[in-house]
ZAMARGU-4260 file (C-alpha; in steps of 0.2 Angstrom, whole numbers, plus 5000, padded with zeros to 4 digits):
<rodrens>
0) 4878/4924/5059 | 4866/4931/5045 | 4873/4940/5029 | 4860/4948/5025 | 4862/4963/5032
5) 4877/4972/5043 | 4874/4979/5057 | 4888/4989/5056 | 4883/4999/5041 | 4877/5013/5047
10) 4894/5018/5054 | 4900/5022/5036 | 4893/5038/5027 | 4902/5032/5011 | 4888/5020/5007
15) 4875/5032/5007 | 4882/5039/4992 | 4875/5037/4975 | 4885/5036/4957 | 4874/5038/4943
20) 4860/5035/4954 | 4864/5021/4962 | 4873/5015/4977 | 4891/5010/4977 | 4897/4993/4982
25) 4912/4995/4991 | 4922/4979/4986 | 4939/4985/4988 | 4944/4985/5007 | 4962/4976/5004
30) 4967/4992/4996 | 4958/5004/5010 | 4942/5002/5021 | 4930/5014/5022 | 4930/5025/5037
35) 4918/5026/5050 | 4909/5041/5060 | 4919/5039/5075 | 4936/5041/5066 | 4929/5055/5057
40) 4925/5065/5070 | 4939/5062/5081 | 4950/5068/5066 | 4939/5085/5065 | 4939/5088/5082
45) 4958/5088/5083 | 4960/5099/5069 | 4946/5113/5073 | 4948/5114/5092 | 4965/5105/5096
50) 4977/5109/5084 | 4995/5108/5090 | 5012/5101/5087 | 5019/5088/5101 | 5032/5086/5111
55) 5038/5104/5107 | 5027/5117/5112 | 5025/5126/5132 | 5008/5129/5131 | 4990/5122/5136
60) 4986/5114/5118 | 5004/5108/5116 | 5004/5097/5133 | 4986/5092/5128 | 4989/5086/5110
65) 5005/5077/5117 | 4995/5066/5130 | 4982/5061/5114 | 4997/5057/5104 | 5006/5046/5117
70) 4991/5039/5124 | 4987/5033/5106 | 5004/5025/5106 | 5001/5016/5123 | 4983/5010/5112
75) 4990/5004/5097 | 5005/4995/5107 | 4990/4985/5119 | 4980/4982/5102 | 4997/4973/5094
80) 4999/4965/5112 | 5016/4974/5112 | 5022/4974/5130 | 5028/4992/5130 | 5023/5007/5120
85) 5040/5012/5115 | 5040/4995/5103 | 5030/5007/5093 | 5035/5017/5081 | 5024/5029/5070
90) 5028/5029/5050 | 5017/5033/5036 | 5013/5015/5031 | 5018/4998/5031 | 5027/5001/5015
95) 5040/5017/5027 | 5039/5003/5040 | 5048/4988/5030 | 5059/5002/5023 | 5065/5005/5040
100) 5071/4990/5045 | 5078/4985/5029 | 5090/5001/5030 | 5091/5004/5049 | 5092/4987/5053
105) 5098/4978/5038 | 5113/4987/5033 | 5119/4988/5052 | 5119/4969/5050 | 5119/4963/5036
110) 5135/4958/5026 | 5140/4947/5009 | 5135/4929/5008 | 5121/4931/5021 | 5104/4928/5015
115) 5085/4937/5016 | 5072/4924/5016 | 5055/4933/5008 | 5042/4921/4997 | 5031/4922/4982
120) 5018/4929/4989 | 5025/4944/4995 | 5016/4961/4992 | 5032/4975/4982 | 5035/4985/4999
125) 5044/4969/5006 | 5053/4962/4992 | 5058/4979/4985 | 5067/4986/5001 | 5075/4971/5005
130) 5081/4968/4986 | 5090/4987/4988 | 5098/4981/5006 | 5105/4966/4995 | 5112/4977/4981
135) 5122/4986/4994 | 5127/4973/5007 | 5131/4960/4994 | 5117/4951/5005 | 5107/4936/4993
140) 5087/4934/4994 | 5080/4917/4995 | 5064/4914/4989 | 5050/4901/4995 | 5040/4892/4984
145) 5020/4892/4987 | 5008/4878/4983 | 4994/4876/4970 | 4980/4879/4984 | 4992/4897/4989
150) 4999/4890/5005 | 5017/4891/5012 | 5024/4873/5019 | 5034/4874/5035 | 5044/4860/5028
155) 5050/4870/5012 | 5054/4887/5023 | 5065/4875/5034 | 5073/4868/5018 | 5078/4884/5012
160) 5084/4893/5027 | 5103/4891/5031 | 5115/4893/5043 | 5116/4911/5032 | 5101/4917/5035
165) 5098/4933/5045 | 5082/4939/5042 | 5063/4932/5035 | 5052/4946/5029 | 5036/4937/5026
170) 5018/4943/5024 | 5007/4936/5038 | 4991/4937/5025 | 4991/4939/5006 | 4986/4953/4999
175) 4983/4946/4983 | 4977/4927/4989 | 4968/4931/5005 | 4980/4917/5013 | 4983/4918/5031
180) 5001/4912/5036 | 5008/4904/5052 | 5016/4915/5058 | 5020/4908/5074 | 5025/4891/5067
185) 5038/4901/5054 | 5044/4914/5068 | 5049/4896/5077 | 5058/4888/5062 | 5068/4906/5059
190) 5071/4908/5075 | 5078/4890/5077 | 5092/4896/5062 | 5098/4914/5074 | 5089/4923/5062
195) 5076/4937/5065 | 5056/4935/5058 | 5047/4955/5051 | 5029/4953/5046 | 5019/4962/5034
200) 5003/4963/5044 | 4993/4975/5033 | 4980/4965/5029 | 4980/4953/5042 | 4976/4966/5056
205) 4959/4969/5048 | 4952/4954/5050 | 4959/4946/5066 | 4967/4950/5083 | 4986/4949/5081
210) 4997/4948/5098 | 5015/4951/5091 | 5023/4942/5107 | 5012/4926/5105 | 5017/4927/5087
215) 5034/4929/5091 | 5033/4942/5077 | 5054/4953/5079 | 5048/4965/5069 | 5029/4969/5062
220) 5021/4981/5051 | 5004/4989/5045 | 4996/5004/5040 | 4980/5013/5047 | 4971/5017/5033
225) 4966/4998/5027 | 4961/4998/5049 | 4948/5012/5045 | 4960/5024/5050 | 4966/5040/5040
230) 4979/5041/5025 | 4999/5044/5030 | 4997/5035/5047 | 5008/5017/5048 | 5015/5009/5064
235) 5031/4994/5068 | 5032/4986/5080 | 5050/4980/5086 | 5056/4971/5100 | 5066/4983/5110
240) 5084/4975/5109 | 5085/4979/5091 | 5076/4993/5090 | 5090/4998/5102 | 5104/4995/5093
245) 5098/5002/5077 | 5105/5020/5071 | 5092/5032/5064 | 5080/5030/5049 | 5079/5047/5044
250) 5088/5064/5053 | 5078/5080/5058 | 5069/5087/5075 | 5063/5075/5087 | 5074/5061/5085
255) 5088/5070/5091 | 5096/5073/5109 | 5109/5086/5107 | 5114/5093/5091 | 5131/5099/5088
260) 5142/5101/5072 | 5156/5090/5079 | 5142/5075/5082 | 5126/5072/5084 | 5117/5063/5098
265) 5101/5052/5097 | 5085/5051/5106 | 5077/5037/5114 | 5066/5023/5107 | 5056/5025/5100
270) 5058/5045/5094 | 5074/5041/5086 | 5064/5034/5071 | 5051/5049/5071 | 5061/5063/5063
275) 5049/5079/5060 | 5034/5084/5065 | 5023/5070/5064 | 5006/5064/5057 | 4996/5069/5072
280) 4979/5068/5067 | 4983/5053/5060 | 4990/5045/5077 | 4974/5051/5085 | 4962/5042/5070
285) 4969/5026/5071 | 4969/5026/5091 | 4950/5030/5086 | 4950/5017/5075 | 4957/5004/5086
290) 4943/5011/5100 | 4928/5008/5086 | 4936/4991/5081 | 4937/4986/5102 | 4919/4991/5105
295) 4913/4975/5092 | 4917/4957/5097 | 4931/4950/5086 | 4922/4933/5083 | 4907/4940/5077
300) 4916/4951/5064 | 4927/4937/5058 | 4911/4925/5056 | 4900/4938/5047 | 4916/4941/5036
305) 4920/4923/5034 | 4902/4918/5029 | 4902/4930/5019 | 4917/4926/5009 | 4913/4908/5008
310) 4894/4914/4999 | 4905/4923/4986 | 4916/4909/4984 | 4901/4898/4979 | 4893/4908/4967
315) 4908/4912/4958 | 4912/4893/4955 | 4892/4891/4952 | 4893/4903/4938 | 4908/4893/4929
320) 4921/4901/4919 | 4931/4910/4932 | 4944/4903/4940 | 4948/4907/4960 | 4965/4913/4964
325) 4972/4907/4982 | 4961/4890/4990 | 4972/4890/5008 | 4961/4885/5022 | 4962/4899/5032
330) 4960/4915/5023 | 4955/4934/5024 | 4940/4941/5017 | 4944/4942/5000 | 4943/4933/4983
335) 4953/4934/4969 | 4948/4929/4952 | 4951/4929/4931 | 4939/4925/4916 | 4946/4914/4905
340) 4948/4922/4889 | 4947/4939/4898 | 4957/4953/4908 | 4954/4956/4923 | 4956/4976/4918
345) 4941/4974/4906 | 4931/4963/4919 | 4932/4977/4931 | 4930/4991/4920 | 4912/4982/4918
350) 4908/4980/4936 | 4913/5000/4936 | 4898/5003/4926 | 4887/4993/4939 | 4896/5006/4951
355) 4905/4991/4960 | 4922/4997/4967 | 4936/4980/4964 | 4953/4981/4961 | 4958/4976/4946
360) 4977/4972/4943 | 4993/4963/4949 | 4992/4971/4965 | 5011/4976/4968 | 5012/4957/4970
365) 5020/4956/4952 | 5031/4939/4957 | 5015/4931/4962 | 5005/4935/4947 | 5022/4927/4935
370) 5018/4912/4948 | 4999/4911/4946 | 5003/4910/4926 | 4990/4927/4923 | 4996/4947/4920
375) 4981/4953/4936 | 4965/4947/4942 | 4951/4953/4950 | 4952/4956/4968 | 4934/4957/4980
380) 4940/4962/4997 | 4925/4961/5010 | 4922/4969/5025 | 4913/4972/5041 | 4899/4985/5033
385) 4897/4973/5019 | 4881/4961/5018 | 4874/4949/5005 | 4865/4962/4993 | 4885/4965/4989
390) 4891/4950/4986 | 4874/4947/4974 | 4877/4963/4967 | 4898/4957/4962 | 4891/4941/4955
395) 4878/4949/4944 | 4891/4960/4937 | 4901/4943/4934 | 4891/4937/4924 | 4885/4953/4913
400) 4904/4952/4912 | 4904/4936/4903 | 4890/4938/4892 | 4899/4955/4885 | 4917/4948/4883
405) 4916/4931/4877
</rodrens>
């Protein structure tokens, strides 16, 4: 597989725009992907010629945006390798997504003494929830250790789970490394201790098929815009026993059966977790999305991206001065970096001026960054529509970096 161009490309308007005369290079997918022409389109259509609410309304456009928005549902649950559609709820993100298990389901079941088991690696939207479900359970979090290289050892998660243990919230890829966890291998150890596994798959759908039931994922989460999709559209996924058992997120129309002063009955899995009108147009842009993303072949994407990543890898270490952040064997496409004797803010306002779009922080991984010893780096996350001239770009801007801040 060649870097040198993306055949892809072409399916991104965004590229063709200029910035003081120049084109951009888009280097910031980890934070959100560019969107291509099919999800834009599929997102005007609905709003200029199908506009409707679902589930509500009596009329032709009604019924018809109702089927789009369930038949979405049905997609995104056969993409996750869900066995039902009704394992999938729509939120705005990954970040409402880990909220709502950590409320719904962890102060249903969770009580003093138990323990959360998250790791150093993990991204704000899992530790955060999870630290607020402690506070008022009386709940503890344990935390696991990474390596050197960035990686996670089965051996030490098995070392600090206990017979307290009730749930693992753990990322299934870095946002900030690029490292790729075993998922299946940790849901195996939590499982073993009778406690439940919820994944963080934001980053990790991107780059890889996912089957949460070969994963053995309870509970997993991501958000549509880093899928190509639109802004304000997420999805979880939950095995249906304990989505089941848990009582409502949020309260409002649609997840409701019968409302009464007295009480108030629930609706059904998985509308009982969708309260008010939702983000339609949303739902139908990640189902287009998902479409765009099943029309390539999956091991071509990752090998383009992977090459790719592994040519920007060397000619930051050929360069010399920069040190690489996160070396685990199996990684997304991304690389994350710090000049010694810089920040990374400074670095990146530079690449800014070559009109070359990083991110340039701690990447609401502030934990990690205490771990890694630095206050942010710089983060180059690649894509599909991403090709050799941008990584060459990135690396020239490196080194003008150098020269002007050392």
């Amino acid at each position: 597989m060649t870097i040198e161009q993306s055949k892809w490309r072409s399916d991104f308007p965004l590229l063709a725009k200029k910035v003081r005369g120049k084109p951009i290079v888009y280097l910031d997918s980890a934070a959100t992907a560019l969107k291509p022409w099919p999800v834009i389109e599929r997102v005007g259509h609905f709003l200029s010629y199908e506009t409707a609410n679902v589930h509500r309304g009596a009329h032709f456009l009604a019924d018809q945006a109702t089927q789009a928005y369930e038949a979405a549902r049905a997609k995104v649950a056969k993409f996750l390798g869900a066995s039902q559609p009704s394992q999938i709820v729509f939120t705005r993100g990954t970040t409402e997504s880990m909220n709502l298990v950590a409320q719904s389901w962890g102060l249903a079941n969770l009580k003093t003494g138990d323990e959360i088991l998250l790791t150093e690696m993990e991204h704000h939207s899992v530790i955060v929830p999870w630290q607020l479900v402690a506070e008022k359970t009386g709940a503890k979090l344990v935390v696991v250790d990474i390596s050197e290289s960035g990686e996670l050892s089965l051996n030490e998660i098995r070392e600090k789970m206990s017979s307290r243990t009730r749930v693992a919230a753990i990322t299934h890829c870095s946002n900030a490394l690029g490292t790729i966890n075993d998922i299946k291998g940790i849901a195996n150890i939590v499982h073993s201790a009778g406690a439940i596994l919820c994944v963080d798959g934001a980053q990790a759908v991107t780059c890889r098929p996912v089957s949460v039931t070969d994963l053995h994922a309870d509970f997993y989460a991501f958000s549509g815009h880093k899928l190509f999709a639109p802004y304000g559209i997420g999805v979880l996924y939950g095995r249906s026993e304990l989505l089941e058992a848990m009582p409502p997120y949020q309260g409002g129309g649609s997840m409701i059966s019968e409302v009464r002063f007295e009480k108030t009955s629930f609706h059904d899995v998985p509308y009982r977790f969708e309260a008010g009108t939702p983000n339609i147009e949303g739902v139908l842009g990640l189902a287009a999305a998902i479409e765009y993303l099943e029309r390539q072949s999956w091991d071509e994407v990752m090998d383009h991206e992977e090459h790719l990543r592994r040519y920007l890898e060397e000619g930051v270490r050929a360069i010399g001065g920069f040190r690489i952040h996160g070396e685990a064997a199996q990684k997304s496409p991304l690389v994350s970096l710090t000049l010694d004797g810089a920040h990374a803010s400074d670095v990146g306002e530079i690449l800014d001026q070559e009109n070359i779009a990083v991110r340039c922080g701690h990447h609401c991984a502030q934990p990690l960054m205490r771990k890694l010893g630095v206050p942010a780096t710089v983060r180059a996350s690649l894509s599909i529509y991403n090709q050799k001239s941008d990584a060459d770009a990135f690396l020239h801007g490196l080194i003008k970096a150098q020269e002007m801040l050392l």
